[in-house]
N, CA and C atoms as an extended XYZ file, in Angstrom:
546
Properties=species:S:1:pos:R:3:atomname:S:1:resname:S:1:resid:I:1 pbc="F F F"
N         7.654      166.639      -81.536 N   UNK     1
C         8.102      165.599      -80.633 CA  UNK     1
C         9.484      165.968      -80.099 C   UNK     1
N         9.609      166.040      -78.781 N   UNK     2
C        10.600      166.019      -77.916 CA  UNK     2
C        11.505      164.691      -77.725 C   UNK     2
N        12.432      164.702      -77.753 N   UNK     3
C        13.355      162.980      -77.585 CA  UNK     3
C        14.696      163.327      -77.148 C   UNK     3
N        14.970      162.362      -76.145 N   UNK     4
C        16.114      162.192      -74.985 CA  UNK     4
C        16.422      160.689      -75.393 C   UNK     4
N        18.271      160.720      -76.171 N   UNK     5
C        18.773      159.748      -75.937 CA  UNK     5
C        19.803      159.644      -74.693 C   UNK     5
N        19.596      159.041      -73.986 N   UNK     6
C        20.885      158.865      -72.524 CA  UNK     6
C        21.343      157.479      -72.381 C   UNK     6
N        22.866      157.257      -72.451 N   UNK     7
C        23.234      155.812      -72.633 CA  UNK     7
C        24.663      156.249      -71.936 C   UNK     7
N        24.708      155.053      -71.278 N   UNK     8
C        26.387      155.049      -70.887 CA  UNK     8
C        27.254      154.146      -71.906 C   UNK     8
N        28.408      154.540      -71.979 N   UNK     9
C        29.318      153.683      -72.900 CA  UNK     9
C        30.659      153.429      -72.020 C   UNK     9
N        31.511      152.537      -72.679 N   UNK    10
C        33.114      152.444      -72.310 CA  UNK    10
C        34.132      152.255      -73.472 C   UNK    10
N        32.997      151.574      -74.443 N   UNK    11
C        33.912      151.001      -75.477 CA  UNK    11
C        33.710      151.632      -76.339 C   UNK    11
N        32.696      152.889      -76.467 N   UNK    12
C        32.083      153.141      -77.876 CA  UNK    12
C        30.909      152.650      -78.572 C   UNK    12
N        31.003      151.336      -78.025 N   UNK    13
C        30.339      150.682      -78.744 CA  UNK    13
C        28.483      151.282      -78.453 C   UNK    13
N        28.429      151.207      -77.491 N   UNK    14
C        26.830      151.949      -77.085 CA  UNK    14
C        27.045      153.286      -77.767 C   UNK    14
N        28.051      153.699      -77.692 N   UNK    15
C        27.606      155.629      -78.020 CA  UNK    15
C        27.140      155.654      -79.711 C   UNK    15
N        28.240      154.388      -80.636 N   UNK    16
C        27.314      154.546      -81.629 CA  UNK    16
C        26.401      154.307      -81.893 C   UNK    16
N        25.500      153.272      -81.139 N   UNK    17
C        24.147      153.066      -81.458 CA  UNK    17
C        23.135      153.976      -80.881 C   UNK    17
N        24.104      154.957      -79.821 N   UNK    18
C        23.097      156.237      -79.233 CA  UNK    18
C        23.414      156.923      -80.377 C   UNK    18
N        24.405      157.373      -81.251 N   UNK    19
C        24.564      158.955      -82.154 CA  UNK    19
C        23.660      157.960      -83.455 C   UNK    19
N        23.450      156.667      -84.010 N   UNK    20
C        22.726      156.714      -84.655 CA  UNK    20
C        20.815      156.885      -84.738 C   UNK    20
N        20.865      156.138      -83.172 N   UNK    21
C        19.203      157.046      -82.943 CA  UNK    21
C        19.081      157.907      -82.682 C   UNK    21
N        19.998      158.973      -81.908 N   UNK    22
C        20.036      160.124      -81.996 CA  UNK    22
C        19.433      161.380      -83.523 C   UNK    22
N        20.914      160.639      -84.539 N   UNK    23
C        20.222      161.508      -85.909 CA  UNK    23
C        19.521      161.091      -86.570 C   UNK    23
N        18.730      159.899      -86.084 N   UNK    24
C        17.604      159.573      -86.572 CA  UNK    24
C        16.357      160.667      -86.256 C   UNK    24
N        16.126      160.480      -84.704 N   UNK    25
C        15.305      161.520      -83.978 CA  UNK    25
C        15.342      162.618      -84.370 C   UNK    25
N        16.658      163.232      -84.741 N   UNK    26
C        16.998      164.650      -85.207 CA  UNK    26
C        16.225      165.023      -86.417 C   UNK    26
N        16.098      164.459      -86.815 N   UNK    27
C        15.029      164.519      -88.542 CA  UNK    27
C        13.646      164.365      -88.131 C   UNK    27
N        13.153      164.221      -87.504 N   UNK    28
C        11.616      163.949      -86.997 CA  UNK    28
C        11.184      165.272      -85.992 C   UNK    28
N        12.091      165.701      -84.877 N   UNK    29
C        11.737      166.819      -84.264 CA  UNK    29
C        12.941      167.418      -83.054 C   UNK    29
N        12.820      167.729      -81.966 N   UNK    30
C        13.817      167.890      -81.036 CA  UNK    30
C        14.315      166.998      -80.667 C   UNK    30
N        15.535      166.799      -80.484 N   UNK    31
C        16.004      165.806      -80.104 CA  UNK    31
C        17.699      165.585      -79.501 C   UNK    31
N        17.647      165.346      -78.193 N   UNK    32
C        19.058      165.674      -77.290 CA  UNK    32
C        19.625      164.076      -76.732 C   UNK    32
N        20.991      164.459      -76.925 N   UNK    33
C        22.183      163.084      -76.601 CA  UNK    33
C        22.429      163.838      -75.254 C   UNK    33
N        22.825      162.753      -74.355 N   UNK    34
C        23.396      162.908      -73.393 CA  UNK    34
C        24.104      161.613      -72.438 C   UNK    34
N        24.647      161.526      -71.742 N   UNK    35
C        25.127      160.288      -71.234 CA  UNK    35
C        24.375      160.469      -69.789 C   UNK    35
N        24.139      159.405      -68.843 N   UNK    36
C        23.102      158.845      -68.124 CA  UNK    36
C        23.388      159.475      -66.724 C   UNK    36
N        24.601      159.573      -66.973 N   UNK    37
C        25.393      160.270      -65.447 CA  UNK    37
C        24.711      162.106      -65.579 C   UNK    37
N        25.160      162.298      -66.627 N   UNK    38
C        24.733      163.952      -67.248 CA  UNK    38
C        23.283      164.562      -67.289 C   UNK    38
N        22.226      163.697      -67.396 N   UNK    39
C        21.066      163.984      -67.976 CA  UNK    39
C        20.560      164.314      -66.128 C   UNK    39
N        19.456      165.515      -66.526 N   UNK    40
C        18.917      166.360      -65.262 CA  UNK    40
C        17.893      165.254      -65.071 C   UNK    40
N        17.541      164.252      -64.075 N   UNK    41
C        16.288      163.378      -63.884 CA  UNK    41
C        15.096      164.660      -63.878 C   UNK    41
N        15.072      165.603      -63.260 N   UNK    42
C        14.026      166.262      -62.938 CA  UNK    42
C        13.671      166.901      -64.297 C   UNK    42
N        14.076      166.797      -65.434 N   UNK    43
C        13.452      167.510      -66.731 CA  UNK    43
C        13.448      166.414      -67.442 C   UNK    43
N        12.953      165.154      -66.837 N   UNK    44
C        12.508      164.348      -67.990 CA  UNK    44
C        10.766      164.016      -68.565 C   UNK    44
N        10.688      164.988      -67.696 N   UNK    45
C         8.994      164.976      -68.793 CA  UNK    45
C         8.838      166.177      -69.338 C   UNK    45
N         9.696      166.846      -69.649 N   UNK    46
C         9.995      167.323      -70.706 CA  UNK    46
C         9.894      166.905      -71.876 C   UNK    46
N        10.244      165.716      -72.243 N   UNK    47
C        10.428      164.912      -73.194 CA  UNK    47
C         9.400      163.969      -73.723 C   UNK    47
N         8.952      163.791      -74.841 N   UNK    48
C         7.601      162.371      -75.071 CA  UNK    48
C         8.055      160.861      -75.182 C   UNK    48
N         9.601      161.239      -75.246 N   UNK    49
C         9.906      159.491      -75.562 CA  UNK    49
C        11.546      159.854      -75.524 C   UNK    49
N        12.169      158.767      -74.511 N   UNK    50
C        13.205      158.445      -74.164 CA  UNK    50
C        13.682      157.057      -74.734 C   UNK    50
N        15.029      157.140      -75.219 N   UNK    51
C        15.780      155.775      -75.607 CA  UNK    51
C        16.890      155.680      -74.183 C   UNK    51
N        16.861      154.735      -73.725 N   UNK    52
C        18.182      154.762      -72.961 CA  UNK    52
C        19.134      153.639      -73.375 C   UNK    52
N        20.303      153.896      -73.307 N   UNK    53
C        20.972      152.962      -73.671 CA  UNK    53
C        22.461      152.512      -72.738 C   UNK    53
N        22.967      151.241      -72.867 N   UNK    54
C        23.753      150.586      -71.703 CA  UNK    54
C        24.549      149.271      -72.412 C   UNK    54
N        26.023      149.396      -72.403 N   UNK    55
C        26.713      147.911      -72.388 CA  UNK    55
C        25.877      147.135      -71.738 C   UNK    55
N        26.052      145.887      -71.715 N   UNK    56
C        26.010      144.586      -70.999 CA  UNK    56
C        26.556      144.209      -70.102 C   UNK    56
N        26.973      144.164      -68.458 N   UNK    57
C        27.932      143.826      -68.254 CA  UNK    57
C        27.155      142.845      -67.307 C   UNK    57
N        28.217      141.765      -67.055 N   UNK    58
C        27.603      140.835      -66.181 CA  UNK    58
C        26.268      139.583      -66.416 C   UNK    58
N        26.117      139.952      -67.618 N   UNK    59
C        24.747      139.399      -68.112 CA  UNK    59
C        23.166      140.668      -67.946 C   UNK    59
N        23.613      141.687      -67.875 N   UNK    60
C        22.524      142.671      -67.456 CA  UNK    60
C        22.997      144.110      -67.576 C   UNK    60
N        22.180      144.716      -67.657 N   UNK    61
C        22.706      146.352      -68.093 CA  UNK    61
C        23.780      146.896      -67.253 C   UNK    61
N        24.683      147.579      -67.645 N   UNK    62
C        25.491      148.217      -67.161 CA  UNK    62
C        25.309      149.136      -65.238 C   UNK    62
N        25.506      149.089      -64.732 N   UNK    63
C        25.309      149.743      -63.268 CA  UNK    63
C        24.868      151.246      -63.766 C   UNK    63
N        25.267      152.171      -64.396 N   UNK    64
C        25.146      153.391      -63.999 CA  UNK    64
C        24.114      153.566      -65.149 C   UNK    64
N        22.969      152.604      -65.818 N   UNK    65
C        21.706      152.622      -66.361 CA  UNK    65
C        20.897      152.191      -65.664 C   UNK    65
N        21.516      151.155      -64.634 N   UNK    66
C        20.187      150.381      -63.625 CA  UNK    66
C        19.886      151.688      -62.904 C   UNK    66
N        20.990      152.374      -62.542 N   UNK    67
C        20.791      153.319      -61.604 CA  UNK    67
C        19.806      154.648      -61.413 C   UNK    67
N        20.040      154.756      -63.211 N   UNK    68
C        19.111      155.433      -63.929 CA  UNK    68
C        18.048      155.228      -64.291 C   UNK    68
N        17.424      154.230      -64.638 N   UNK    69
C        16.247      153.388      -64.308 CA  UNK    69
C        15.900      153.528      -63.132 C   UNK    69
N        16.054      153.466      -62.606 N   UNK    70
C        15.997      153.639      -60.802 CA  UNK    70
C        15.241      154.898      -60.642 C   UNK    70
N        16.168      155.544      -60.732 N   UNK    71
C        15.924      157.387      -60.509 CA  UNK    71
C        14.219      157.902      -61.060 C   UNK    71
N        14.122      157.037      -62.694 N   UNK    72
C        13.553      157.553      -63.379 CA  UNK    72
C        11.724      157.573      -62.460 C   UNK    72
N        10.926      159.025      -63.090 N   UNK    73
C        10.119      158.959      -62.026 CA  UNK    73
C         8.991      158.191      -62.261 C   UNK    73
N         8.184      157.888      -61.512 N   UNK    74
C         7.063      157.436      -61.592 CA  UNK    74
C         5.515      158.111      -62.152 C   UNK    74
N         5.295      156.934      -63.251 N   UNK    75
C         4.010      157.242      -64.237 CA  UNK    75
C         4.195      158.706      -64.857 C   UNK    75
N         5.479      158.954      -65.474 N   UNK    76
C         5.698      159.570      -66.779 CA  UNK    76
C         4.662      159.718      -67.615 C   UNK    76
N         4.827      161.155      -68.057 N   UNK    77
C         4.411      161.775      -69.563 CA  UNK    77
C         5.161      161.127      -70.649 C   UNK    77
N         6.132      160.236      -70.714 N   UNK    78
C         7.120      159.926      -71.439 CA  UNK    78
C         6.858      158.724      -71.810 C   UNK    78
N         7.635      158.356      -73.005 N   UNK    79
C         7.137      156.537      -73.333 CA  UNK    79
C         8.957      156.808      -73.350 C   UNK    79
N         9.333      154.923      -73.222 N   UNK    80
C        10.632      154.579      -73.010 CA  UNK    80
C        11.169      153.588      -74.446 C   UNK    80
N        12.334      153.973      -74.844 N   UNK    81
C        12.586      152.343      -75.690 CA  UNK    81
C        13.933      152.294      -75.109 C   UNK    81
N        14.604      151.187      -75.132 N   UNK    82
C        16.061      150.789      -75.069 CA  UNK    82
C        17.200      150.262      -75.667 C   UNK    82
N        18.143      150.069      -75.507 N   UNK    83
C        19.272      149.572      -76.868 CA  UNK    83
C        20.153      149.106      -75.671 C   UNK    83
N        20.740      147.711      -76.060 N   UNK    84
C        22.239      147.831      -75.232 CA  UNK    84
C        23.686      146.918      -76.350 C   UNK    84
N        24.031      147.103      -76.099 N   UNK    85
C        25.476      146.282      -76.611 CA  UNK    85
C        25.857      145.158      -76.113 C   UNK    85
N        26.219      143.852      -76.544 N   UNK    86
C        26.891      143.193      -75.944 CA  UNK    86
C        28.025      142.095      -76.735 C   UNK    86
N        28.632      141.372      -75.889 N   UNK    87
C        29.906      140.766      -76.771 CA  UNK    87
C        29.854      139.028      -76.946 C   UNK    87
N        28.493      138.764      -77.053 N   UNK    88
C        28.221      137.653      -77.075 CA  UNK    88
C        27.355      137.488      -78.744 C   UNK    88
N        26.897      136.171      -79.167 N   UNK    89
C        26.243      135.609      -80.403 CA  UNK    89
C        24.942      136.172      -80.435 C   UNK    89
N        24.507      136.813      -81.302 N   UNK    90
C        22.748      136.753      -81.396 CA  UNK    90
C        21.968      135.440      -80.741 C   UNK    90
N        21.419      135.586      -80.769 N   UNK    91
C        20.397      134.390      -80.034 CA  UNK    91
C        19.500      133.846      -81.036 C   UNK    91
N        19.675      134.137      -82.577 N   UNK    92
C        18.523      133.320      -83.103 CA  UNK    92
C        19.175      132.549      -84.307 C   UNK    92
N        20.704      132.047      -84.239 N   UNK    93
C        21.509      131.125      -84.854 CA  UNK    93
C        21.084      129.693      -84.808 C   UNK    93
N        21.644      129.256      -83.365 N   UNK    94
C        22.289      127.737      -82.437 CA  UNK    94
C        21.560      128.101      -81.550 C   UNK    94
N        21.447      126.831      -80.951 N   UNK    95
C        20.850      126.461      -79.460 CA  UNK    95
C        22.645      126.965      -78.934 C   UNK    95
N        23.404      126.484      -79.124 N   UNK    96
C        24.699      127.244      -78.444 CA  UNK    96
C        24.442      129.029      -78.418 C   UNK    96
N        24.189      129.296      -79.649 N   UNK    97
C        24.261      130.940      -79.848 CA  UNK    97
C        23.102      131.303      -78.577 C   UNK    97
N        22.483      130.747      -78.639 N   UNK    98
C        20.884      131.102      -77.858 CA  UNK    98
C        21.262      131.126      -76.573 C   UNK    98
N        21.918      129.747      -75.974 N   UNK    99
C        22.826      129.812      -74.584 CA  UNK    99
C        23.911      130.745      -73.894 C   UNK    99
N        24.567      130.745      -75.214 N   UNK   100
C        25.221      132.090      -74.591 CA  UNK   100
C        24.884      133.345      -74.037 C   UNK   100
N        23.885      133.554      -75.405 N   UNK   101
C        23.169      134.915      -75.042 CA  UNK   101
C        22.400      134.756      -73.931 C   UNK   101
N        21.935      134.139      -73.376 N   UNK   102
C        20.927      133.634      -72.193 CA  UNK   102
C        21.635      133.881      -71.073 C   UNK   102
N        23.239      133.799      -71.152 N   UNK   103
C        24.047      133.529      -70.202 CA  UNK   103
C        24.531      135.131      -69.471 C   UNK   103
N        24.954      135.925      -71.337 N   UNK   104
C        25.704      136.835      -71.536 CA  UNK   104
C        24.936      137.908      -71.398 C   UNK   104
N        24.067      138.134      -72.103 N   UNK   105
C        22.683      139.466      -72.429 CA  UNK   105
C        21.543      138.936      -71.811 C   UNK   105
N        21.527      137.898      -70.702 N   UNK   106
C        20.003      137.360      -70.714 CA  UNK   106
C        18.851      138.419      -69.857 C   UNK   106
N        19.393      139.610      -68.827 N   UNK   107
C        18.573      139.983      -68.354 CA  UNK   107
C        18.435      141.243      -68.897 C   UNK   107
N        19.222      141.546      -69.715 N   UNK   108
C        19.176      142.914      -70.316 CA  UNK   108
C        17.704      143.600      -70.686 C   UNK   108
N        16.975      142.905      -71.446 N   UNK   109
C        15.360      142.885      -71.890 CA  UNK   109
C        14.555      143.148      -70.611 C   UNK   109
N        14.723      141.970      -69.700 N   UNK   110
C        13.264      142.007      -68.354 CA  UNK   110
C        13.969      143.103      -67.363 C   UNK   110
N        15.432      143.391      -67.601 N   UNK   111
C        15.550      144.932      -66.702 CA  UNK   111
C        15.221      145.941      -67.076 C   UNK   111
N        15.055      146.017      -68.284 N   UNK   112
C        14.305      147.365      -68.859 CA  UNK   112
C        12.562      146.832      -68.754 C   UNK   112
N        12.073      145.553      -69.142 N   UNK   113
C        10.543      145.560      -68.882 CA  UNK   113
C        10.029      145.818      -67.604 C   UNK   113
N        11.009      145.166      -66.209 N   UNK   114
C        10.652      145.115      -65.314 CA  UNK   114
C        10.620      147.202      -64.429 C   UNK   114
N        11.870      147.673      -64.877 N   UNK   115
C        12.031      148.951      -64.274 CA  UNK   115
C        10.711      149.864      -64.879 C   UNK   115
N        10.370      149.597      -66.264 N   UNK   116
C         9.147      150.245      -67.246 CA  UNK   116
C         7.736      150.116      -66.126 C   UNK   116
N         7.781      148.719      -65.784 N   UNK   117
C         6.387      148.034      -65.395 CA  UNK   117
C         6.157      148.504      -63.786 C   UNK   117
N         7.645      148.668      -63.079 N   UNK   118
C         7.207      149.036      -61.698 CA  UNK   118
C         7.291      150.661      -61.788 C   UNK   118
N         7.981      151.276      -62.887 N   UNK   119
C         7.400      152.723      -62.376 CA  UNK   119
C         6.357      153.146      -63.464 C   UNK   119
N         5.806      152.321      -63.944 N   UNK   120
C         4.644      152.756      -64.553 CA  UNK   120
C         4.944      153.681      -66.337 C   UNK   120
N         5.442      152.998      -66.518 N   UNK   121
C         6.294      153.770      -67.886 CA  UNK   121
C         5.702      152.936      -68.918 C   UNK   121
N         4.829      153.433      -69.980 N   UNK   122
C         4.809      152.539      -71.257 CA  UNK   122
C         6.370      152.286      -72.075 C   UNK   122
N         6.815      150.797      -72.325 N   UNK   123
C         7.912      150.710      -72.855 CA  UNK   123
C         7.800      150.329      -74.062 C   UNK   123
N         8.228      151.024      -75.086 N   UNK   124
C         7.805      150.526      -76.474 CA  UNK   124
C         8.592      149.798      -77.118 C   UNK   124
N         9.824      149.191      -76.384 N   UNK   125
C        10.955      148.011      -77.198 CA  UNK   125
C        12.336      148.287      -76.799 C   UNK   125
N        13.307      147.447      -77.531 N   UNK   126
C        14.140      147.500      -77.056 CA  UNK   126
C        15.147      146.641      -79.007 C   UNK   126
N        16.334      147.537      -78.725 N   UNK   127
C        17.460      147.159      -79.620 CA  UNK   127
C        18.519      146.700      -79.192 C   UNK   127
N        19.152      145.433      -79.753 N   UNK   128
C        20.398      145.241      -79.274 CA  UNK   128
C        21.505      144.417      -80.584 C   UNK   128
N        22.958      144.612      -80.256 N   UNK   129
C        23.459      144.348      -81.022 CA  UNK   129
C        24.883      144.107      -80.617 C   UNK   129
N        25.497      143.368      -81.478 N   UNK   130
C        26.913      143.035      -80.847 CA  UNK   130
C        28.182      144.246      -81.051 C   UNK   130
N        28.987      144.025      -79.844 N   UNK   131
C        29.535      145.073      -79.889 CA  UNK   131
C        31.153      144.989      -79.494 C   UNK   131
N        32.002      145.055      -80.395 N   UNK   132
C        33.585      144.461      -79.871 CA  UNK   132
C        33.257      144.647      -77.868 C   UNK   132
N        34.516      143.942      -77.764 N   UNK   133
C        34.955      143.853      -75.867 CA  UNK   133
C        36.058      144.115      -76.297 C   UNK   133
N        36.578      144.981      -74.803 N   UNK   134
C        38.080      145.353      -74.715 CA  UNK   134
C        38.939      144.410      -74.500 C   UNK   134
N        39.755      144.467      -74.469 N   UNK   135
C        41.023      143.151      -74.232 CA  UNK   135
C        41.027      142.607      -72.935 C   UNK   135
N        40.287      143.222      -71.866 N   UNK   136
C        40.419      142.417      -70.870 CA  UNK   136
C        39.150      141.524      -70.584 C   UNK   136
N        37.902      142.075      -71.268 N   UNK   137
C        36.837      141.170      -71.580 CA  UNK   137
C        36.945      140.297      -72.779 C   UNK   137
N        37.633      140.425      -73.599 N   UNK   138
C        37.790      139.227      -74.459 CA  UNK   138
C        38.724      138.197      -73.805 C   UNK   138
N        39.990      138.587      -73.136 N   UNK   139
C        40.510      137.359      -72.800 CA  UNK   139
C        39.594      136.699      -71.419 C   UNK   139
N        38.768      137.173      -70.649 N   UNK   140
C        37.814      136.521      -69.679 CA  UNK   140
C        37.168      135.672      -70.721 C   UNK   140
N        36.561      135.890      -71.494 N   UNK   141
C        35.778      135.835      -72.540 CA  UNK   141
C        36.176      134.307      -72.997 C   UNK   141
N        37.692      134.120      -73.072 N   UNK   142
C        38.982      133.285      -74.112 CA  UNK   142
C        38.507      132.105      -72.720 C   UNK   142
N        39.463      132.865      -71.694 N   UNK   143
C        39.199      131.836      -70.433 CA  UNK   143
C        38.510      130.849      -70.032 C   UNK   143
N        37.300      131.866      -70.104 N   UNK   144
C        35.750      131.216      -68.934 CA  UNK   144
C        34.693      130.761      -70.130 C   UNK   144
N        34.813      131.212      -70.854 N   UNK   145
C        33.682      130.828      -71.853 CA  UNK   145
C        33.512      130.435      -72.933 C   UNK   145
N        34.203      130.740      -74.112 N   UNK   146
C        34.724      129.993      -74.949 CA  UNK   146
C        35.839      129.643      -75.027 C   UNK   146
N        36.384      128.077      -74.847 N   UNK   147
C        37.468      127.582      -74.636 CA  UNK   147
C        38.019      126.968      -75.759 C   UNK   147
N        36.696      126.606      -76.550 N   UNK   148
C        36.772      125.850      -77.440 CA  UNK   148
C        37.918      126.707      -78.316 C   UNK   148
N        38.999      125.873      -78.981 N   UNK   149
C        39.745      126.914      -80.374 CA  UNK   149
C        38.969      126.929      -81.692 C   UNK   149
N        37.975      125.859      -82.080 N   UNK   150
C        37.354      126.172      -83.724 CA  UNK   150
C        36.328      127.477      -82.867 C   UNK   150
N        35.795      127.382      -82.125 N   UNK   151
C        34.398      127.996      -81.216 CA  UNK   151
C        35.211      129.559      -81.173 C   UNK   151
N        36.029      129.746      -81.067 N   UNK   152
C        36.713      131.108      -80.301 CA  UNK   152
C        37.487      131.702      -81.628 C   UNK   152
N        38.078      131.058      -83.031 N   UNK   153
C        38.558      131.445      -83.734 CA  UNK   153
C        37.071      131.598      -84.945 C   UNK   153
N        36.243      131.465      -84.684 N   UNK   154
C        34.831      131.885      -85.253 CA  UNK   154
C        34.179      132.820      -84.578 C   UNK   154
N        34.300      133.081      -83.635 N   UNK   155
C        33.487      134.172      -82.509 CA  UNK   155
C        34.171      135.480      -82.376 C   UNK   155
N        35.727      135.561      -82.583 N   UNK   156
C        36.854      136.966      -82.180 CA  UNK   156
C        36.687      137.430      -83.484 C   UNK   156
N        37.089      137.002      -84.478 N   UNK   157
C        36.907      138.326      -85.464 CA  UNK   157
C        35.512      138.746      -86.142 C   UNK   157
N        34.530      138.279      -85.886 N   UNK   158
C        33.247      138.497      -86.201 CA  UNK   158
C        32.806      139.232      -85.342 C   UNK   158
N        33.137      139.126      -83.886 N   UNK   159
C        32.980      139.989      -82.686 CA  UNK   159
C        33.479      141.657      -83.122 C   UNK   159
N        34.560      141.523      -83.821 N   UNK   160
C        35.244      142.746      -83.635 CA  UNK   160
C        34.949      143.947      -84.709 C   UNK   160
N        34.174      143.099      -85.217 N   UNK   161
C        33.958      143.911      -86.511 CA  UNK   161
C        32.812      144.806      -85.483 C   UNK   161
N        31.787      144.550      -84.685 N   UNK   162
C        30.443      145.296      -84.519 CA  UNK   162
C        30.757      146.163      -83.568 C   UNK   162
N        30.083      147.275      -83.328 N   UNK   163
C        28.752      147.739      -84.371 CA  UNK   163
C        29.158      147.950      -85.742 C   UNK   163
N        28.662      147.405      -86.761 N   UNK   164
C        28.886      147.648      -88.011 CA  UNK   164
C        28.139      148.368      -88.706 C   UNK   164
N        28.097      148.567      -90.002 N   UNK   165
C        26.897      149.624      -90.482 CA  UNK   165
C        25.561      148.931      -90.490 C   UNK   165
N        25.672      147.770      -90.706 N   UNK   166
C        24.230      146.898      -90.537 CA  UNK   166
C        23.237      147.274      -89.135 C   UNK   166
N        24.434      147.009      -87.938 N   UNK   167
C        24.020      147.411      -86.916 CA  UNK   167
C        23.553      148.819      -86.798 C   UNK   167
N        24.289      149.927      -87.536 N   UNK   168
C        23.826      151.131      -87.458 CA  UNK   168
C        22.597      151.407      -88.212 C   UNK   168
N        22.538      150.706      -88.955 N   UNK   169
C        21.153      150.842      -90.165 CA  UNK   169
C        19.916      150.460      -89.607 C   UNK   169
N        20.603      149.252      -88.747 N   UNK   170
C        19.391      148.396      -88.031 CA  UNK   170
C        18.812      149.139      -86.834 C   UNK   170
N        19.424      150.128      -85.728 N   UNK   171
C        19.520      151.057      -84.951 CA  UNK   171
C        18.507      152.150      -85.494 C   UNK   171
N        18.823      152.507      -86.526 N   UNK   172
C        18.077      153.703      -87.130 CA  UNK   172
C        16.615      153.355      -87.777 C   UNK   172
N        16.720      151.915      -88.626 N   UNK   173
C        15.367      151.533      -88.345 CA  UNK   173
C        14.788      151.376      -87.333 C   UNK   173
N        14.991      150.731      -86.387 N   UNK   174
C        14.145      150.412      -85.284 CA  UNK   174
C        13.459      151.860      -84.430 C   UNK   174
N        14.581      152.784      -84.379 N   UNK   175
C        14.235      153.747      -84.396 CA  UNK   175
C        13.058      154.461      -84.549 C   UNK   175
N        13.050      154.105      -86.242 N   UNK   176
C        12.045      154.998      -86.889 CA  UNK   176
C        10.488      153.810      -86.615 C   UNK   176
N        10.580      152.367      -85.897 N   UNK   177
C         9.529      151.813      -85.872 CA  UNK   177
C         9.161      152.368      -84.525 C   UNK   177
N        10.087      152.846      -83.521 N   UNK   178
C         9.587      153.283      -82.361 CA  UNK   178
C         8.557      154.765      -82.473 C   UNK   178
N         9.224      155.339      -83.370 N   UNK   179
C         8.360      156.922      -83.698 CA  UNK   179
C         6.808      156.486      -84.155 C   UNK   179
N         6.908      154.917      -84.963 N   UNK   180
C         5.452      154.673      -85.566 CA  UNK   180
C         4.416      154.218      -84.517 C   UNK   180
N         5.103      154.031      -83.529 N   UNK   181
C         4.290      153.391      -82.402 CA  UNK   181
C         3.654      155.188      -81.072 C   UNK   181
N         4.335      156.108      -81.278 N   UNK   182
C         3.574      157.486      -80.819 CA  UNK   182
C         2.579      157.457      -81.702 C   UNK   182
């Protein structure tokens, strides 16, 4: 098995959840990192299964993954999974936690189902996990969205801790459930 991880990052935070599926893949068969800007579109069926991966920004994948999605060709030899990062609550806490994420990460999922479904790509899932924000997205963050002080002094340092090893563990499983599905 051939495998292409390609993810854009800013914070880090995506690249570790790309270098942990990465050496996951690495133990199973070939397997190449690259960032999304870097990767040759024209040698991607080369490959049997692609992870791509992307911050969150805006409520939806990062621009220079949509873009890549975009590119990617139509009705592939390749199966797809995805991962992205973001700086909002899991979604399966609170009806608050759930809102946010709805707000924050909500299209992240149907942009990867939807780009899979119009170019004809089997997509076999998708990972996501929280991931610190830089200082100028946390204070937007402080501003516009959580205003609350008990709400915001529960959300910043729990934020800052991720990706954590849980997250990395959890990355590398999912991983290895994507290999069970070839």
């Amino acid at each position: 098995m051939k495998s292409l991880v390609a993810y854009f990052t800013q914070t880090n935070n995506t690249k570790m959840i790309a270098d942990a599926i990465f050496e996951t893949l690495s133990v199973q068969g070939e397997a190449i990192i690259d960032t999304v800007r870097r990767v040759d579109i024209e040698s991607l069926n080369e490959y049997d299964l692609i992870f791509v991966g992307a911050p969150c920004h805006d409520s939806d994948l990062a621009p220079p993954v949509k873009g890549f999605l975009d590119s990617l060709p139509d009705s592939p030899e390749f199966k797809l999974a995805g991962f992205f990062t973001h700086s909002t609550f899991m979604p399966d806490d609170t009806e608050r936690n759930r809102e946010l994420y709805d707000q924050w990460a909500g299209l992240c999922t149907p942009t990867f189902e939807n780009a899979c479904k119009n170019k004809k790509i089997e997509f076999l899932g998708y990972f996501n996990c929280r991931g610190k924000a830089n200082p100028g997205i946390e204070a937007f963050i402080r501003q516009a969205v959580i205003t609350d002080d008990d709400e915001w002094n529960e959300y910043l340092p729990e934020l800052r801790k991720h990706p954590d090893l849980n997250d990395i563990e959890n990355a590398k499983k999912f991983t290895l459930e994507i290999i069970e599905k070839l």
